[in-house]
N, C-alpha and C positions, 0 to 999 in steps of 0.2 A: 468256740467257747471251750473254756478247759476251768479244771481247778488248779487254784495255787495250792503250796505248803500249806499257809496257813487257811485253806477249807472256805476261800475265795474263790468266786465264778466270774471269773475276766473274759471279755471278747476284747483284743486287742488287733488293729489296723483292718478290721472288713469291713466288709457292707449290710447295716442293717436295716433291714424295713421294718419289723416290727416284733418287736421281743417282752412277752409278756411271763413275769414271774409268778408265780403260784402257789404260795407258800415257801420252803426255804428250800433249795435245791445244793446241798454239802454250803452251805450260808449261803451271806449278800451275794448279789452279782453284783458287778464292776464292768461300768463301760468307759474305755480309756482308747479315747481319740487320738491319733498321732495325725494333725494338720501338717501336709504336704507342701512347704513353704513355695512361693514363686519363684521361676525360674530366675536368676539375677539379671539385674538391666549390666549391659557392658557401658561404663562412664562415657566411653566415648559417643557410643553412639547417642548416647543421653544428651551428650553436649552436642552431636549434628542434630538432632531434631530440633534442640530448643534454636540451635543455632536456623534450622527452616524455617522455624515458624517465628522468629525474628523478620527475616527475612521477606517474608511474604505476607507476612503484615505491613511491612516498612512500603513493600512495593505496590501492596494494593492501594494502598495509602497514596504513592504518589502517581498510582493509573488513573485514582479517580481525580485526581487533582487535575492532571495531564487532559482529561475529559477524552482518552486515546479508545476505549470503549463504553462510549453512552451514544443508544444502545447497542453501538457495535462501533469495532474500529474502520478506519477508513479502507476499499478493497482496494492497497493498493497489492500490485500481482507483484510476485519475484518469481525471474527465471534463472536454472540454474545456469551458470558462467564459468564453463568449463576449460577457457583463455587463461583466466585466472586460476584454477585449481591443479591439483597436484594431477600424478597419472590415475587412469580410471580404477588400475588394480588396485592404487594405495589407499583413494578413498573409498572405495567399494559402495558406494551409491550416487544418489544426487536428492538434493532437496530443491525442494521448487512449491508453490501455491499462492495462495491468497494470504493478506492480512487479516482480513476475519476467519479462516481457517487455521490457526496458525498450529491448534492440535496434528493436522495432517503433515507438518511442517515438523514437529516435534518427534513424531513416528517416524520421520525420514530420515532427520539428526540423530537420532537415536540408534537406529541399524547404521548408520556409517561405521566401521572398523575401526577408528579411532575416538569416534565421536568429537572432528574439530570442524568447524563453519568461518567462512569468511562471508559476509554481509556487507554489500557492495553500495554503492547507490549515491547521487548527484545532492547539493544542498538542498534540506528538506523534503529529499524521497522519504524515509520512516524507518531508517537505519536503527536508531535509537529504541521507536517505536517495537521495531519488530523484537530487537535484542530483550526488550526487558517482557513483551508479551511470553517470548519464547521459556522467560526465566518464569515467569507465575505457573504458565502449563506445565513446566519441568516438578516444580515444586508441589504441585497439586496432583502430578503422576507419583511423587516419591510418597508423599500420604498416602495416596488410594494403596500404593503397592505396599503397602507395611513398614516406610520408611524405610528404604533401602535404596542406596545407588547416592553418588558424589550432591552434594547443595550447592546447586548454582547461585555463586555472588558477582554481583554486577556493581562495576570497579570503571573510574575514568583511569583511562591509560597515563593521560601527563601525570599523574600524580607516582610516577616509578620512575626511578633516575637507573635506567638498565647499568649503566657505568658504576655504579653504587652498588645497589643489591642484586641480591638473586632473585627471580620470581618468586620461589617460596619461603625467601624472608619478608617480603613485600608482601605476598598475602599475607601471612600469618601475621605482620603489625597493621596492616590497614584490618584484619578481622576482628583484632584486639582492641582499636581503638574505636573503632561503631557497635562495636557488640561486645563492651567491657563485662558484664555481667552473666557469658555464659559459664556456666557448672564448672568448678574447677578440678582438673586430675591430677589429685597427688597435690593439690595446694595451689597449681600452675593453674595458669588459663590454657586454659586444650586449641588456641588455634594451631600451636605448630605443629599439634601432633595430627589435627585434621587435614592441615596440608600434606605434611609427610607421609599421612595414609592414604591420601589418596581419594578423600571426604571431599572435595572441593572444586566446582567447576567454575573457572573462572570464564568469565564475562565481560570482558573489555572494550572499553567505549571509545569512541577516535582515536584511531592510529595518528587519519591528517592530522590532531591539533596539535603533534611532536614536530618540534624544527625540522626541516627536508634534512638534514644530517645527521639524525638521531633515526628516524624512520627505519633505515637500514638494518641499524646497529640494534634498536628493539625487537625486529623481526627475526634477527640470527638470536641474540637471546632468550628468547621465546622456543626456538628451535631447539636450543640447546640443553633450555630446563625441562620443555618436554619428554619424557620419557615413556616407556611401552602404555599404552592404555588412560595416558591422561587426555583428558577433553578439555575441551578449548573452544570461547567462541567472539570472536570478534570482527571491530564494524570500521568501516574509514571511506571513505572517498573513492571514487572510481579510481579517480585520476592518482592519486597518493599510493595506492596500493600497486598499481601496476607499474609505476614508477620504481617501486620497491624489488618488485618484482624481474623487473628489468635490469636491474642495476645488482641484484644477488641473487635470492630464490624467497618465493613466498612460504607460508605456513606450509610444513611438512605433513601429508597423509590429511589436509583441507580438502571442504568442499566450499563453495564458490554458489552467491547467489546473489543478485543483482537483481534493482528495483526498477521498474518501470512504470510510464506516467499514468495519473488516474485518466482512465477513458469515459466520455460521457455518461453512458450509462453510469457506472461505477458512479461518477459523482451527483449523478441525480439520488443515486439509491441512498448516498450518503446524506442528501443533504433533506431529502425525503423522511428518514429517519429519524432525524433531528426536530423536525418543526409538526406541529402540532395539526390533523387534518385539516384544521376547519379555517389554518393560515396560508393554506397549500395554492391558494389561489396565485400571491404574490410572486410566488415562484416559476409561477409557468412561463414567464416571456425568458426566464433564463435556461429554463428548461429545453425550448425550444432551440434556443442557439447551442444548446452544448448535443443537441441531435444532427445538429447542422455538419457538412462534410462539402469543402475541407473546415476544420475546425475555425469557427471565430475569434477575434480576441476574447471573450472572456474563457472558453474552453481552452485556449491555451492557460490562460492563467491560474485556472481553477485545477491544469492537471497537476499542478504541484502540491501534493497534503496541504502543505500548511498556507498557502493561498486556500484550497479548500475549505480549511476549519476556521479561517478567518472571516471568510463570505459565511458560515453556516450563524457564526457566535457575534458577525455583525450587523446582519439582520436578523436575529432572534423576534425580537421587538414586535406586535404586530403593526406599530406606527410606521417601522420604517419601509422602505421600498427595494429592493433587491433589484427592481429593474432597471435601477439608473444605472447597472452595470454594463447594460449593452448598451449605453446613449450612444452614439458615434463622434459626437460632436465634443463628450465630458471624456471621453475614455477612448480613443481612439487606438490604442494598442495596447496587448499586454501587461507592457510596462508601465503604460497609466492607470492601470486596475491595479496590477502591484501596490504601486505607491498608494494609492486609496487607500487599500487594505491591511496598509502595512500601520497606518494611523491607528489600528484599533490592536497591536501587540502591546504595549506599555500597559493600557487596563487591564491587558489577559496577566500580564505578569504580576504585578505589584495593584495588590487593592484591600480597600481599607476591613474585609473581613477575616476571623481567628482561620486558620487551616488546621485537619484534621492533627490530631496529638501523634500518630502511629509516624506521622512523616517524618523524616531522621534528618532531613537538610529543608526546611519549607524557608521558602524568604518572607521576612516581615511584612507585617501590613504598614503598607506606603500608600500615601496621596499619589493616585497615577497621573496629574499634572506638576506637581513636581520630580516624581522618578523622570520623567521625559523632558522635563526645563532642565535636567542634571545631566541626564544622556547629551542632550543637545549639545551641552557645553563640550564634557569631554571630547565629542565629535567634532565641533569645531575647531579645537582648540588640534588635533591630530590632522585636522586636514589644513586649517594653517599651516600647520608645518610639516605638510605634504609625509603628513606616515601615518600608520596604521595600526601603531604600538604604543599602547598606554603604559608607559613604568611610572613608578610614585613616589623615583626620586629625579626624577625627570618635573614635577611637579609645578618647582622652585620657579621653571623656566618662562611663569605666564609672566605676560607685561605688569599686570597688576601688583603683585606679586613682587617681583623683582624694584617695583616703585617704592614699596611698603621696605622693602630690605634696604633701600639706598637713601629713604627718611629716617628710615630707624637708626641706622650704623653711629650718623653724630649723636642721636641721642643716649644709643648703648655708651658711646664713649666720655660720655660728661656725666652720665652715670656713674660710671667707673672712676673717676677723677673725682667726682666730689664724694664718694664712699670712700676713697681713702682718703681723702682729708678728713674727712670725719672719723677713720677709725684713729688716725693720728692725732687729732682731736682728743678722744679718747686714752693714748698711748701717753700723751702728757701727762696730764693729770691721775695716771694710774702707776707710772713707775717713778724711778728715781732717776736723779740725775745723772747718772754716774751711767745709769745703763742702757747695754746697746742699744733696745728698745727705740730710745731715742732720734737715733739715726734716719726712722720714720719707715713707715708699714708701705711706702710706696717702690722702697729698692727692691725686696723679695717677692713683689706681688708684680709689677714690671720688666723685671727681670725674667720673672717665669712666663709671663705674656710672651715676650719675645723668644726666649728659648723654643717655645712649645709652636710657637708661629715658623721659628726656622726648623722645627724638626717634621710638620707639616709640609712645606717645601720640599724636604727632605723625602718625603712620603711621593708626592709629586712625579719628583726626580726618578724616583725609583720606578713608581708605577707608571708610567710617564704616558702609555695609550689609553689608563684609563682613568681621564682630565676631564670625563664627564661626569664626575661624581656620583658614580656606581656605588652599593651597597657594598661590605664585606662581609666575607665569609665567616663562619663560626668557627674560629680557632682557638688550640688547646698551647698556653705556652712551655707548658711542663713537657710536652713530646717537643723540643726544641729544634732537632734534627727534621723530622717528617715537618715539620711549619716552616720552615726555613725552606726546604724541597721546593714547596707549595710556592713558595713567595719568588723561588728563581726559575719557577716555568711561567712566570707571569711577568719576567723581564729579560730583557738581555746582557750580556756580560759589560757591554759596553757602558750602559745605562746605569747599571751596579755601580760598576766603579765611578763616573760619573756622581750619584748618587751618593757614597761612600764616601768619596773628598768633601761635603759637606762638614758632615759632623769631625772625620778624622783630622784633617787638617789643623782646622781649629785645636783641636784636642791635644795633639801633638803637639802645638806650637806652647799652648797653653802650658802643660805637664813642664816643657823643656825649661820653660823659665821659672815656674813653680819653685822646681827642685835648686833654685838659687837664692832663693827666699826664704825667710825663716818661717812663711807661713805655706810651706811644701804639702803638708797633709792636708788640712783643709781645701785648698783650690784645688788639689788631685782628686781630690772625693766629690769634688764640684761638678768638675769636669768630667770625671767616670760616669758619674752617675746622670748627668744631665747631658752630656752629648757622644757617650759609646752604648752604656747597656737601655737609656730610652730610646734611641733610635733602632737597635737592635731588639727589643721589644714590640717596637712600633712595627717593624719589618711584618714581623711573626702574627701580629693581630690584625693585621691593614691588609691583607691579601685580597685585594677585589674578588665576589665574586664571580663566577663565571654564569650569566643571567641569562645563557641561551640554554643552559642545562640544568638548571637549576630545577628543584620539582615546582616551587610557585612563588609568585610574589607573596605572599604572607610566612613563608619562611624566609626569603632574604630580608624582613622587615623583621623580625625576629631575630635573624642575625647580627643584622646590624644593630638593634637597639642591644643583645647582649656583648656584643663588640668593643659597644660607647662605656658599657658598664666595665668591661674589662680593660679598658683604656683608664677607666677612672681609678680601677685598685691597685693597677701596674703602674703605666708611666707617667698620670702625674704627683702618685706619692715618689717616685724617682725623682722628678724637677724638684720635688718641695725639700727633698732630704739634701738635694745637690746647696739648696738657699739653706737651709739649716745649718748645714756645715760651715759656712761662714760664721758662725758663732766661736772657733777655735780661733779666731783671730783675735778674739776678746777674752781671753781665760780666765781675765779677775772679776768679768762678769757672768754670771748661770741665768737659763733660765730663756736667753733670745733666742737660741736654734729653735725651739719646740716652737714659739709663735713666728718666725719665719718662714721656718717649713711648712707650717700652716698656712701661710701668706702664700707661698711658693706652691703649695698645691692648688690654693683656690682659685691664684693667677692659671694654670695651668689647664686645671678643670673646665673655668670660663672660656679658654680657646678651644679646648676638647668638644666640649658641647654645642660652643657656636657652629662648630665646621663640620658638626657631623650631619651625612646626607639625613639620621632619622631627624636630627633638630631642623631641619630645611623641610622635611614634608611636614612637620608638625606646624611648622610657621605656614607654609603654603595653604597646607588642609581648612587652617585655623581662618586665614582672612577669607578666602571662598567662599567657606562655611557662613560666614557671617554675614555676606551679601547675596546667601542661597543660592550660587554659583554650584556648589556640591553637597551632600549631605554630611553632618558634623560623622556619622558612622562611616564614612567614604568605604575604609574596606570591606566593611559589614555587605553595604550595599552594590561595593563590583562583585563577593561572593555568589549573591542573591541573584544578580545578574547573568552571571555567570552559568550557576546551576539551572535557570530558567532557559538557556539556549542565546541569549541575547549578546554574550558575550564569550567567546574564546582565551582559552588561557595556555598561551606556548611557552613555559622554560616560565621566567619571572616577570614579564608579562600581561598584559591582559588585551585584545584587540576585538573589535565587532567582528560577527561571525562570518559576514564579508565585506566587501566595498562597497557593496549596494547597500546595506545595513548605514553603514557611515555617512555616505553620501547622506541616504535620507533623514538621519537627524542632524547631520549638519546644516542641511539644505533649507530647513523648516526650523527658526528659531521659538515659534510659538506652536502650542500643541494644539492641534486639531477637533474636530468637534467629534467624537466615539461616535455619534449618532443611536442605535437603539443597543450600543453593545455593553450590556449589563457589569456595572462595573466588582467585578470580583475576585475575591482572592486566591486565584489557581492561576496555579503556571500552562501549558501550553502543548500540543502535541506533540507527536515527532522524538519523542523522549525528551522532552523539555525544550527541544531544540528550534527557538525562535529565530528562525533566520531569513533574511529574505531568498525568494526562488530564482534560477541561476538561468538566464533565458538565451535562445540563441536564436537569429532573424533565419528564414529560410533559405536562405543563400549561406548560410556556416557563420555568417559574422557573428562577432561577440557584440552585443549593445554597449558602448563605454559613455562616460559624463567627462566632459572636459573635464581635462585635470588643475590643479592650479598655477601660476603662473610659475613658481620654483621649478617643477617635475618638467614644463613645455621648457623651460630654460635647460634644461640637464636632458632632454629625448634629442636636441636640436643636431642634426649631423655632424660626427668630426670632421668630415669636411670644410664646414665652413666657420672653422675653429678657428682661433690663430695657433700657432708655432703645430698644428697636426698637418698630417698628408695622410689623401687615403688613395688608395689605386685597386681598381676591381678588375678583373677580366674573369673569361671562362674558366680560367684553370686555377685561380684562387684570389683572398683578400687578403689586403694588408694595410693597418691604419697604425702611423708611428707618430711622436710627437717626443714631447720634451713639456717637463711640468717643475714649476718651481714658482711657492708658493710660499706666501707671507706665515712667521712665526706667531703664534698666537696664544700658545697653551701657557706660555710665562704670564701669563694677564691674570690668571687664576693665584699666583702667586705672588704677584704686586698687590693683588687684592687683597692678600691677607695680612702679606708682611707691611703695606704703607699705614692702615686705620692701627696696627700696634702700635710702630714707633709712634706716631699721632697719640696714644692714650701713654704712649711710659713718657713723652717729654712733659705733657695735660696733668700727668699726674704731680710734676714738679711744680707746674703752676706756668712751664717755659711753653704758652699755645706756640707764640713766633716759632721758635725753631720746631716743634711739632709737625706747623703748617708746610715749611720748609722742606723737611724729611717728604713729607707726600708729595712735594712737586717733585723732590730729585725720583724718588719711585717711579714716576709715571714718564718723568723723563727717560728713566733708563728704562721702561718698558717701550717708548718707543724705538732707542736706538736698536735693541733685541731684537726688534719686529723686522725693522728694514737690513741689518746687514742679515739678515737671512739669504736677501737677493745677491747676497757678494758668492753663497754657495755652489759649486757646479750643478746644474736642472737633475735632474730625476729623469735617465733617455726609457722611453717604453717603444716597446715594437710587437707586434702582434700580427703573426700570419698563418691563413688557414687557407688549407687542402683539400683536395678527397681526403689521402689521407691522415691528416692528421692536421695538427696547429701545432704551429715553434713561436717561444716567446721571448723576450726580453723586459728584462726589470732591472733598471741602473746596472749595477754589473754580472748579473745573473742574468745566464741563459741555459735554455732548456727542447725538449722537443717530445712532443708523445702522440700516440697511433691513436684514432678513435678507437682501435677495437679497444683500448687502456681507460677510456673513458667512461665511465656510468653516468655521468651529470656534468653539464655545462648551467651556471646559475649566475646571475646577479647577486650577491650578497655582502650583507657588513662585512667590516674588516677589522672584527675585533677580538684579536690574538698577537702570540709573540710579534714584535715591533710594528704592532699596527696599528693607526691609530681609529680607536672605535667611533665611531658615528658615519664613517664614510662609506662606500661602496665601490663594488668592483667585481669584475669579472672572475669567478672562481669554478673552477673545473673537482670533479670527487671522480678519485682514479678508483678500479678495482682491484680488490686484496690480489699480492705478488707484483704488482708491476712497479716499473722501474719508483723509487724516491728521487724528490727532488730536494733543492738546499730549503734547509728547514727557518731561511729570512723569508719565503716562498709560502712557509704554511701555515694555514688560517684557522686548522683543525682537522681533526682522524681522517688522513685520505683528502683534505683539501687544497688545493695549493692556488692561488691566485694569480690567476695571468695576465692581467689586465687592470692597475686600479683606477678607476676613473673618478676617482674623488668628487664624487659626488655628495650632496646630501640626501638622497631620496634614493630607493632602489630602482632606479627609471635607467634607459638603456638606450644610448644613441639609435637614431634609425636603420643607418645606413649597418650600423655595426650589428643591431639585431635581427637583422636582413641575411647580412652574411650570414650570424649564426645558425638562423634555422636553415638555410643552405646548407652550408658545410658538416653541421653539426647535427643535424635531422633531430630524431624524439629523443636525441639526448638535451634537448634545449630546452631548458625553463623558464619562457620569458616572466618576467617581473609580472605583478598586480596593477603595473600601472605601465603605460608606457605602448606603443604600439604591439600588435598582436597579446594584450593581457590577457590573463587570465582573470575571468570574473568567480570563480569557482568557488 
């Protein structure tokens, strides 16, 4: 306390308990607080905490959805898998425990030196499960501790195109786009500075569900964005990872932890847990068996989690019976409790109540007897046609479908003939005599029909292996050079030019006589525009995707549809300007360019849209829809699918989570009775992961289902091939032949160009010669087809060693060492000059070894040695025999086809 100047008593900044004045002491006293303002929050860390508790709201939200702990998770045990992991120095511990301890698991993650986890484990071990428990405890450790230390976010892997971005470009727009709203730094959203400091543990969910050629290449990037002290935790397949492994190196300064099957006990306790004492009776005869040793069938089948949680949530009920799972007589193996059980996923997935609001991706409330009459379909319709890959411009291809396209085409076409009669009609009665007009609204609107039909051909020509009507890529025309790049790694030189005589030829011919004519300008501006700079636009927009790398089928439908649109503002206001300019042949009349060009566009437009793959899934979606073949949301509900575990999504894509999965909604056209399993709106354990479990008999075999009759058509020996020889001994194999094969892909281009000429002659009112033009069409698609057989055959030779395989491909040959090999695979062949849908034998060499001719490569490190044009990835016997001979665990036999993989 002191006085001031002016004869004030001031205490300023102490501590006062109790201060009593007494009369006047040199005057007032004055007490004058100075508030000690709080320390400042740092923005950033402001924005990881909101960014946790985002987070861990979003994911308790989909635990309890998940039902992964009520009231506790299932125990399944993980040991640590030290085959798989880096050396002991670099990871400086091991993690290992139970699924309901997963705190213990967390403390062991945590003291590793790097803090990076690999999470091992067979379809429906609790990969997923474990990943996202591990992120809640992490998240609930960063609270307790004062919020402090990286916020673990949990991320599907397919959704990063390693080829594309960096890791922490890729986080930082996947954190921006789920979590638009956290606190902004400096006006920006804070995830890239979360990432680039080092805030951010990332969480990555299936490696497997990346194409086996991407696998590689994710894991070396992953390596490579890693840097001193970032943590890392991710999950994949046994089999996927070591695969990975083998062929480069796994996660750098990893530990390694692999799941193993629930054991009796363990699933009594779980399933004990679940049901209510006084229903505890119903369970003992299952009880009893799973004590049993060696294990019964149902204990086999229940060791798998999500056979577990489906026996727990399918007799919940107390009406129903649990015990008809040991009948001998209903269920005689494994795989018949499987299938039982596997009846009652669709109600786990899609059901008619609201899910919690916190949840960031929930699927809609669906009828679960129509989500599974929709499943069924898709299923079947993939096992007809012996594949395993749902794309959704592949759609168009059902019979139905294509029925409805080939009633519809005469009616599109008389459509079209009698609206230009009718605008002609119109065109009378609106102008004068004198003007061009007159002429009639059928030359400029026909005219562009046709142009735009051969500059599609054209398209064809160019792209010419991808004739299955693939999506394209999202291209920029203004970067003209990089698009142009794009456009001639997706063809061959030969092809181009090929290709390029289309349009130029004409063009050229055209211009030559022009400039002898007094009407030289006009028909050159016709011709510019309508068969050099649209073709050469078209080039730059039309670039097929690449659908194996793609991050998903909802961006190549994105694409494509702004593709269509940029198709609509480029080249066919170019055809309509090309019709407009014939207005200079008329000078003393104004006024008919504008409405030609307009003719000339609309003509143009209508072929643009007809042929585009999105106008083809939207026709498809649309009639399916309408006879509840599919849901009218189709993608809405493969996402929901999707995110439920029910469905896998590799590149652009969508496939059931395995064969077994497909099998049994193919197998089963009507849906089953759920029995006492309560039908509700949450998805599934396992980290949403509905899949069915991956079984093997005691002797090692895999369980397989006949396949159908295509795939036994295509397993069948070359041996007893025509125009093949095979010859085996001890000391190696070799199977050669000669292949020449009918021409087919012109069909797709008779098809567009014969219904034109049929609407420009309809449009004249001349049907006869219309009709005519489509027989010569189809005539000349015949001749096309058969002198294919005039070509010399396609010679292949294929011989393998100890060490190593030499091949031959028509006039390429080659030779390489196993040690050069990292994978021997069945797969497509759809890259430079190949044509996609088929299959064939393809080898993935490792980085430095020799290159071979680049008609040979299918993709980074792949080269094809063998194409066995098939349609199905199936694999002769005698030939996949030898491989796993000669070519040991570098062999990955196919999903279907002797020695498969059910996995």
């Amino acid at each position: 306390m002191s006085a001031s100047p002016s004869g004030d008593n001031i205490v300023v900044d102490s501590t006062i308990g109790t201060l009593v004045q007494i009369g006047v002491i040199n005057g007032p006293a004055v007490l004058q607080f100075v508030q000690q303002a709080p320390s400042p929050v740092d923005p950033l860390e402001r924005a990881a905490r909101t960014l946790a508790e985002n987070v861990l709201r979003q994911w308790r939200a989909e635990a309890n959805a998940w039902d992964i702990a009520k009231p506790e998770p299932i125990r399944v045990r993980w040991r640590g898998s030290w085959p798989d992991a880096d050396h002991a120095y670099n990871v400086g511990g091991e993690v290992a425990g139970r699924g309901d301890r997963v705190g213990t698991m967390a403390e062991a993650f945590l003291a590793l030196r790097q803090r990076r986890l690999v999470v091992l484990g067979e379809a429906g071990a609790g990969k997923t499960t474990l990943a996202v428990l591990l992120t809640l405890d992490l998240l609930a450790r960063r609270f307790k501790e004062g919020g402090s230390g990286p916020v673990p976010v949990f991320l599907p892997l397919e959704t990063w195109n390693a080829e594309r971005d960096h890791l922490h470009t890729w986080l930082a727009r996947r954190i921006a786009e789920d979590h638009p709203a956290l606190p902004r730094i400096g006006g920006r959203h804070p995830a890239e500075r979360l990432v680039s400091d080092g805030l951010i543990l990332p969480v990555l969910d299936g490696l497997d569900e990346l194409p086996a050629h991407r696998q590689s290449y994710v894991v070396e990037a992953l390596n490579r964005a890693l840097g001193e002290g970032d943590p890392l935790i991710l999950t994949s397949r046994t089999a996927a990872y070591r695969g990975v492994v083998r062929e480069m190196n796994g996660i750098s300064s990893a530990a390694a932890v692999e799941a193993l099957p629930v054991g009796g006990p363990d699933a009594i306790a779980y399933l004990e847990s679940g049901t209510h004492p006084r229903h505890l009776e119903r369970w003992q005869p299952v009880f009893e068996e799973l004590r049993e040793s060696p294990p019964e069938p149902v204990a086999l089948a229940l060791s798998n989690p999500l056979m577990l949680w489906l026996a727990r949530r399918g007799y919940a009920a107390p009406y129903t019976d649990p015990a008809e799972l040991i009948d001998p007589r209903r269920f005689p193996t494994p795989a018949s409790i499987e299938e039982h059980l596997l009846e009652h996923i669709v109600p786990a997935v899609f059901g008619p109540l609201p899910h919690a609001p916190d949840r960031l991706h929930a699927p809609g409330a669906r009828d679960p007897v129509r989500a599974r009459r929709h499943l069924a379909f898709l299923a079947g319709q993939l096992t007809s046609r012996d594949s395993t890959e749902f794309a959704w411009w592949r759609l168009h291809r059902v019979p139905a479908v294509r029925l409805v396209t080939v009633l519809a085409a005469p009616l599109l076409c008389a459509l079209s003939a009698w609206g230009i009669k009718v605008l002609n009609g119109f065109l009378d009665r609106s102008v004068s005599e004198s003007s061009a007009l007159r002429i009639g609204a059928e030359l400029p609107f026909s005219t562009a029909l046709v142009l735009t039909g051969l500059l599609l051909a054209f398209r064809r020509l160019w792209f010419r292996r991808y004739d299955d009507g693939r999506p394209r890529r999202l291209a920029n025309p203004f970067r003209l050079g990089a698009a142009l790049r794009s456009a001639g790694r997706a063809t061959t030189l030969r092809k181009a030019l090929t290709a390029a005589a289309v349009p130029v030829l004409p063009t050229a011919a055209l211009c030559a006589w022009a400039l002898t004519t007094p009407y030289a300008a006009p028909l050159v501006t016709m011709a510019v525009c309508s068969t050099l700079l649209a073709p050469l636009l078209l080039v730059v927009i039309s670039a097929p995707s690449d659908t194996a790398d793609t991050s998903g089928p909802d961006e190549l439908l994105r694409d494509e549809r702004r593709a269509l649109l940029l198709s609509l503002v480029t080249i066919a206001p170019l055809i309509g300007a090309g019709q407009g300019a014939m207005d200079w042949l008329l000078p003393e009349v104004s006024g008919a360019g504008v409405v030609w060009a307009l003719l000339g566009w609309s003509g143009a437009a209508l072929v643009i849209v007809l042929f585009s793959p999105w106008t083809r899934w939207l026709l498809a979606k649309t009639c399916l829809a309408v006879v509840d073949r599919v849901p009218w949301s189709l993608m809405t509900f493969l996402r929901e699918a999707h995110r439920a575990g029910l469905l896998q999504r590799g590149g652009g894509v969508y496939r059931f989570r395995n064969l077994r999965l497909q099998e049994h909604f193919s197998g089963r056209g009507q849906p089953a009775s759920a029995g006492g399993f309560p039908a509700r709106g949450e998805a599934v354990p396992a980290g949403g992961d509905v899949f069915a479990a991956f079984r093997r008999e005691p002797g090692g075999a895999v369980r397989s289902t006949p396949r159908p009759s295509l795939a036994g058509i295509e397993e069948e020996p070359l041996a007893g091939r025509p125009k093949w020889a095979v010859h085996e001994d001890e000391h190696g194999f070799r199977a050669w032949g000669r292949h020449r094969g009918l021409t087919v892909a012109h069909w797709n281009t008779v098809a567009l160009v014969a219904p034109l000429h049929f609407v420009l002659f309809a449009a004249y009112g001349d049907w006869r010669t219309g009709f005519r033009f489509v027989l010569f069409w189809l005539g000349l698609g015949v001749v096309v087809m058969f002198s294919s057989l005039l070509r010399r055959p396609l010679v292949l030779d294929l011989r393998l060693t100890r060490e190593g395989l030499a091949y031959t491909v028509g006039r390429h040959e080659a030779a390489v060492a196993w040690r050069d090999i990292a994978r021997v695979e069945v797969s497509e062949l759809s890259h430079r000059g190949w044509k996609g849908g088929t299959y064939g034998v393809v080898v993935t060499v490792y980085p430095g070894a020799a290159t071979h001719h680049r008609r040979l490569r299918v993709g980074e490190r792949r080269y094809v040695v063998l194409p066995l044009m098939s349609l199905s990835p199936s694999v002769p016997t005698d030939l996949g025999a030898a491989l796993a001979r000669f070519a040991g665990p570098r062999w990955s036999p196919p999903v279907t086809g002797p020695g498969a993989r059910r996995a």
